[in-house]
N, C-alpha and C positions, 0 to 999 in steps of 0.2 A: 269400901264396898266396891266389888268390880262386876256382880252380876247377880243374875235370878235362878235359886237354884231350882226352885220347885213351885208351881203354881198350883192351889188344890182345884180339882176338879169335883164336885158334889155329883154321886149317881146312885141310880138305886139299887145295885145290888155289885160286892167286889169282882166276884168268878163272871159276871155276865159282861163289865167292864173291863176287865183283862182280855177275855177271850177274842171280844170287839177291838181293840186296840190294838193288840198283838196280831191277833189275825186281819182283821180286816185292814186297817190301819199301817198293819207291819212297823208296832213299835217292838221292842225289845223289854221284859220284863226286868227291873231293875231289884227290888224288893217286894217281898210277901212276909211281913214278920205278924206273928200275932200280938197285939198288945191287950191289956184290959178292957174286954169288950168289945174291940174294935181289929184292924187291921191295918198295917202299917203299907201300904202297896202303891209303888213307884212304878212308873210305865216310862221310856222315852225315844220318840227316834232312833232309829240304828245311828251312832255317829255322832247324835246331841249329846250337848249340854243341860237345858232346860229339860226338868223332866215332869208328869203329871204325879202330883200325889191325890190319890183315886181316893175318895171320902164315900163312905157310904149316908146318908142321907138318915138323918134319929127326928125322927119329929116333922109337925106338918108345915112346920116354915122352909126349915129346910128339902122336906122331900118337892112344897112349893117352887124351889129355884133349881131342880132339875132343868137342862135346858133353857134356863132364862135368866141367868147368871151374869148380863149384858142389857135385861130389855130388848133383847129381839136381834141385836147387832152382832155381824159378827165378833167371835171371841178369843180364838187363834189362831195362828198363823203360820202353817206348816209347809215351811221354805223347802224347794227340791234341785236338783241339776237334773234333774229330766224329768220334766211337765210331763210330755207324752208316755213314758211308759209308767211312773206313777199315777197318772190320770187313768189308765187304762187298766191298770190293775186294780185299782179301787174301785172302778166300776164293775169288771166282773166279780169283784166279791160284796157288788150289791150296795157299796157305800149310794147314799143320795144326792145327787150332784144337784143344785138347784137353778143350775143353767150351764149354758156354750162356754166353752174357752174361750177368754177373750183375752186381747192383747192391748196392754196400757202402759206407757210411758215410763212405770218404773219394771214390767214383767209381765209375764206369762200367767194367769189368775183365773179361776172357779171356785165358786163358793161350796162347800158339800152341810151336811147336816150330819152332825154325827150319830151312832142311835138312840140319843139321848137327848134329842133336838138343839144342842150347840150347834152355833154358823162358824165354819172355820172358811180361811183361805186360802186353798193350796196354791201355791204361788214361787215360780222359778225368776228369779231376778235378773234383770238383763246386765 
């Protein structure tokens, strides 16, 4: 075993998670297959490896872990080579940044909230 290929992401609805993702986010849509009942839809970083597989959420346990998939913590970690014009492009397309830029020993770091209230850390490494 040498890596992770896919991490699921639980949301409420596929088309409203892509659009967020891709758009706001500026990932790259990987797959959209339909499966039985369901949909098979892959999202990742322009560039990455690791990618989201987008779950839509059947039931009230799961629609429950929307957003709280962690207990409150942040939950990923989306590493960049330019903080500043990544940071700056997410915020004009509205992402939720939940505070300043700050600078700490291993990088460049803001936590945002994605629209489905997951804590990520955008984070340029030093």
């Amino acid at each position: 075993m040498s890596r992770i290929g896919l991490v699921t992401l639980v949301v409420p609805d596929y088309d409203a998670a892509i659009a967020h993702y891709t758009g706001d986010l500026g990932f790259e849509l990987i797959e959209d297959q339909p499966q039985e009942g369901k949909r098979w839809v892959v999202v990742r970083p322009k560039g990455g490896e690791t990618g989201l597989l987008l779950a839509k959420a059947k039931g009230p346990a799961q629609e429950a872990a929307i957003g709280a998939q962690t207990g409150g913590r942040v939950f990923l970690f989306l590493e960049t080579e330019d903080f500043v014009g990544d940071h700056a492009r997410m915020q004009a397309a509205g992402v939720a940044f939940m505070e300043e830029p700050r600078d700490e020993p291993y990088g460049r770091v803001a936590v945002f909230r994605d629209a489905f209230g997951n804590l990520w850390d955008l984070l340029e490494r030093r």
